[in-house]
C-alpha positions in Angstrom: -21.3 -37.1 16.0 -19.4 -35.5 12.8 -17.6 -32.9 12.2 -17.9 -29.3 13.1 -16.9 -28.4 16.3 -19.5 -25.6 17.2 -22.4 -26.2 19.8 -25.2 -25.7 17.8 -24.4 -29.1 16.1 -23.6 -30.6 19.1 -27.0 -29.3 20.6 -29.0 -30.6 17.6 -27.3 -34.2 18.0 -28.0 -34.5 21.8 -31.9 -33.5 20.6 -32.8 -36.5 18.5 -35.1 -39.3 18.8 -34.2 -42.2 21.2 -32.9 -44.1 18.7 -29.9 -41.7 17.9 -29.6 -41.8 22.0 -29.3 -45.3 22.1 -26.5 -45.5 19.5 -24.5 -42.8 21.8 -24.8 -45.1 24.5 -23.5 -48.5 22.0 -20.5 -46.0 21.3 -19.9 -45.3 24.6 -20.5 -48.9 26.0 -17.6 -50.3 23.3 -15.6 -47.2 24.3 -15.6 -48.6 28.2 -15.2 -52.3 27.3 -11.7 -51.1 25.2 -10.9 -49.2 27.6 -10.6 -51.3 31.0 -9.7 -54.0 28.4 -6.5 -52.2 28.0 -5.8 -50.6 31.5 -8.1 -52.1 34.0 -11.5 -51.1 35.8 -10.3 -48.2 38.0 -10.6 -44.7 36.0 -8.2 -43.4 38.8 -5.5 -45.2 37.7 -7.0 -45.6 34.0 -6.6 -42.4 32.4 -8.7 -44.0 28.9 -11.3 -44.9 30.9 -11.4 -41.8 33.1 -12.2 -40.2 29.9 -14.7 -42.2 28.7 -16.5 -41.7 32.1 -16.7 -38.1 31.3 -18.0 -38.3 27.9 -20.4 -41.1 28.9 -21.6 -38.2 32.0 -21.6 -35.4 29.0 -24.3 -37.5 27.3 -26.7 -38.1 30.4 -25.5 -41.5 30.6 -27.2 -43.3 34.0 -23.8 -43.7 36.6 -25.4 -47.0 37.2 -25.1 -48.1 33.3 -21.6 -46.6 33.6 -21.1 -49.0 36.4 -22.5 -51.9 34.9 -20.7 -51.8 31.6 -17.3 -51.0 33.3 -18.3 -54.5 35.7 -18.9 -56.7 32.7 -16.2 -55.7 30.9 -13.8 -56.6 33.8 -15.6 -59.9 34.5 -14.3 -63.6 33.4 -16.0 -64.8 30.7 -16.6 -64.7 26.5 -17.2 -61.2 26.1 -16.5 -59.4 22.4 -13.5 -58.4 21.4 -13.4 -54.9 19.8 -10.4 -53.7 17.5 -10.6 -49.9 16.4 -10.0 -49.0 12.8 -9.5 -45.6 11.5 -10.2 -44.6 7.8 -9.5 -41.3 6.1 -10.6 -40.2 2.7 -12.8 -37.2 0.4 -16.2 -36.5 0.3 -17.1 -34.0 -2.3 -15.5 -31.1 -3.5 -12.3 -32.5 -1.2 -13.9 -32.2 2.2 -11.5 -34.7 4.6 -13.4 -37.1 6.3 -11.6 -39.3 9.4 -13.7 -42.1 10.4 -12.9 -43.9 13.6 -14.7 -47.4 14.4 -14.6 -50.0 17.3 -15.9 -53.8 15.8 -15.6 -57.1 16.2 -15.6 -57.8 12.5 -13.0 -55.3 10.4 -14.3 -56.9 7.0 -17.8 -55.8 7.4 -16.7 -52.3 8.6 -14.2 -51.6 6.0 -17.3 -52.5 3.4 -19.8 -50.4 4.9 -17.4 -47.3 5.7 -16.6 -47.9 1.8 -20.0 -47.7 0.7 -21.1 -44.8 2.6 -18.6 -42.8 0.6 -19.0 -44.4 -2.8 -23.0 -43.5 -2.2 -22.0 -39.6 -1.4 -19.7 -39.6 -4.4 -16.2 -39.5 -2.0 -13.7 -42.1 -1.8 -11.4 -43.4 0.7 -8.2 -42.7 0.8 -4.7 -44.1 2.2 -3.5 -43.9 6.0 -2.9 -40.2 6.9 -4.3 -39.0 3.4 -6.2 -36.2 5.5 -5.3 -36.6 9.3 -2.9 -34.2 9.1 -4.9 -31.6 8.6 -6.6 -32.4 12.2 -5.1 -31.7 15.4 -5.5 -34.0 17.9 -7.0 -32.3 21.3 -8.9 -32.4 24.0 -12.3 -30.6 23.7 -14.9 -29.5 27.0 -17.7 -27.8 26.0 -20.2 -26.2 28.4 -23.4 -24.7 27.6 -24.3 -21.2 28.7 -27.8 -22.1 30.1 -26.8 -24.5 32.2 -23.9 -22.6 34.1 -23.7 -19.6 36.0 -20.7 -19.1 36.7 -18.7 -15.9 35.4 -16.8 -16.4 31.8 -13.6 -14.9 33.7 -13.7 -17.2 36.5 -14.5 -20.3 34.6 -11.4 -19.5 32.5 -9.4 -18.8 35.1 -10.1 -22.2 36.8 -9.7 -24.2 33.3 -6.0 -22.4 32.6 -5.1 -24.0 35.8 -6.1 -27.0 35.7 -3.7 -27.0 32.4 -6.1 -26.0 29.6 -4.5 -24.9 26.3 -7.6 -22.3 25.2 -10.5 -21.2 26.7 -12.8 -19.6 23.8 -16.5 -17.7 24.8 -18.8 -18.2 22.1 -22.0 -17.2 21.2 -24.1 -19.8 23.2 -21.3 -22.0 25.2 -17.5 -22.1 26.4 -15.2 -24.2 24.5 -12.2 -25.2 26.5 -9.3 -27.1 24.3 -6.4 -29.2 26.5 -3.8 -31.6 25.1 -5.1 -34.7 24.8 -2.9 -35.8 28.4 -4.3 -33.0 30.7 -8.1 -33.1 29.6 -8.9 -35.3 32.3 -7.2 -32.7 34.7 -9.3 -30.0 33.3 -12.5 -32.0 33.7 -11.8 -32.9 37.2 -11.7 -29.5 37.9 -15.1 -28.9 36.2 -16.7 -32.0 38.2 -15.3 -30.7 41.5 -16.8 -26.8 40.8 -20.3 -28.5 39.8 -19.4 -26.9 36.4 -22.1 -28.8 33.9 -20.4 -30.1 30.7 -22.6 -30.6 27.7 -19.3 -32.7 25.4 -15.5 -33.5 27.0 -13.9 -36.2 24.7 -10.3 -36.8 23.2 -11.7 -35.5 19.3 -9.8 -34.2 15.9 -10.4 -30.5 14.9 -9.4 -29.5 12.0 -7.2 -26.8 11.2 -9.2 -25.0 8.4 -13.1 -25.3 7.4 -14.0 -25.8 3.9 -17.5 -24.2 2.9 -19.4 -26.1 0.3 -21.6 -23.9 -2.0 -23.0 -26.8 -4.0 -25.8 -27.8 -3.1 -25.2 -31.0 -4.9 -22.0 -31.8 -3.0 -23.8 -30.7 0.3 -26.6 -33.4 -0.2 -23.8 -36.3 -1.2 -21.3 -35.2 1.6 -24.4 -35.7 4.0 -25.5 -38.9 2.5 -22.0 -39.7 3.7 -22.4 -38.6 7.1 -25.8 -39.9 7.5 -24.7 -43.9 6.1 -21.6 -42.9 8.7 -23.8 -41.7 11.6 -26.4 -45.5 11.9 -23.5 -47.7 11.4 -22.9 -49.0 15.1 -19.5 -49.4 14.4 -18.6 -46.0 13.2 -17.5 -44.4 17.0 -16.9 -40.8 15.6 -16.9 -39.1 12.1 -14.4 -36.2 12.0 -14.6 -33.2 8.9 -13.5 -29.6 7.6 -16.7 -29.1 6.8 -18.2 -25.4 7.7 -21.4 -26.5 8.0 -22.3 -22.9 8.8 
């Protein structure tokens, strides 16, 4: 789940084996059991979990596994604990990589975040080395072949519903919100039947970086690849123009 913001890559992630599937669904499971952790079971008055919902929904995610992880996480007992850990730091040739994690042991992250970069020939940096080149936002995207609906009409209802952007592209829509009033925005998708292929709080950053290298393309994805099976790594953010 790294990176570039276009559909294609999206598209490609949501395509592999089952395996890749069931990490999405580990990511999204630890994503519920934070989130009504921190503001209770109901997404109505839970605006995390509201959000998590819709991402969960976005990747095909059975309502009824929704339902049971938000039902365990709310029950009595010894369940997990989860903290979330961010780290920031360079792949090659300077490309910013923002890694954001959900475990129950920070030691054994922090070592195997470390390692993935040391193996693509990046490092890791301090807090907020590279996050400010991201903006934080919320992110809808909706693929062309699975709605119908007119690109003028969809816009019109994502502006009110308190979009920031609304951005036609070659294959999909990409509609950006502030962080606060994507759940708004989605709402209003849901209650138009308005299919949505991603909707999740993410970091886009503000310029790409091309790499030419092919050298530095190969280590930055080594990076990305160690990033991507590690089930505590929740979502890999980059400049890299992968086109």
């Amino acid at each position: 789940m790294s990176g570039h913001s276009k559909f294609a890559n999206i598209k490609h992630k949501k395509e592999k084996n089952d395996a890749a599937k069931g990490k999405i669904f580990t990511i999204i499971g630890r994503e519920i059991a934070v989130a009504v952790k921190e503001g209770g079971p109901d997404p109505a008055n839970n605006y995390k979990l509201a959000t998590v919902i819709a991402k969960a929904k976005a990747n095909n995610m059975p309502n009824d596994t929704i339902d049971r992880g938000i039902k365990k996480a709310a029950g009595e007992g010894a369940n997990v604990t989860y903290e979330q850990c961010t780290y920031e730091g360079y792949g090659p040739n300077g490309i910013a990589i923002i890694v954001k994690c959900l475990t129950d042991n920070k030691n054994r992250t922090a070592s195997n975040v470390r390692s993935a970069f040391t193996k693509g020939q990046g490092n890791i940096g301090t807090q907020g080395c590279v996050s400010y080149m991201f903006d934080e936002c919320g992110q809808i995207i909706i693929d062309k072949e699975e709605c119908d609906m007119d690109a003028d009409d969809l816009m019109m209802i994502a502006l009110d519903a308190g979009a920031d952007d609304f951005s036609d592209e070659e294959d999909s829509y990409e509609i950006i919100t502030s962080p606060d009033a994507i759940n708004d925005v989605i709402k209003a998708m849901e209650d138009n039947n308005i299919p949505m292929a991603q909707a999740e709080v993410t970091m886009l950053p503000q310029n790409y970086i091309k790499l030419d290298d092919e050298t530095a393309i190969k280590n930055l994805q080594r990076t990305l690849d160690l990033l991507d099976e590690d089930d505590d790594v929740q979502n890999v953010y980059t400049n890299w123009d992968e086109e």
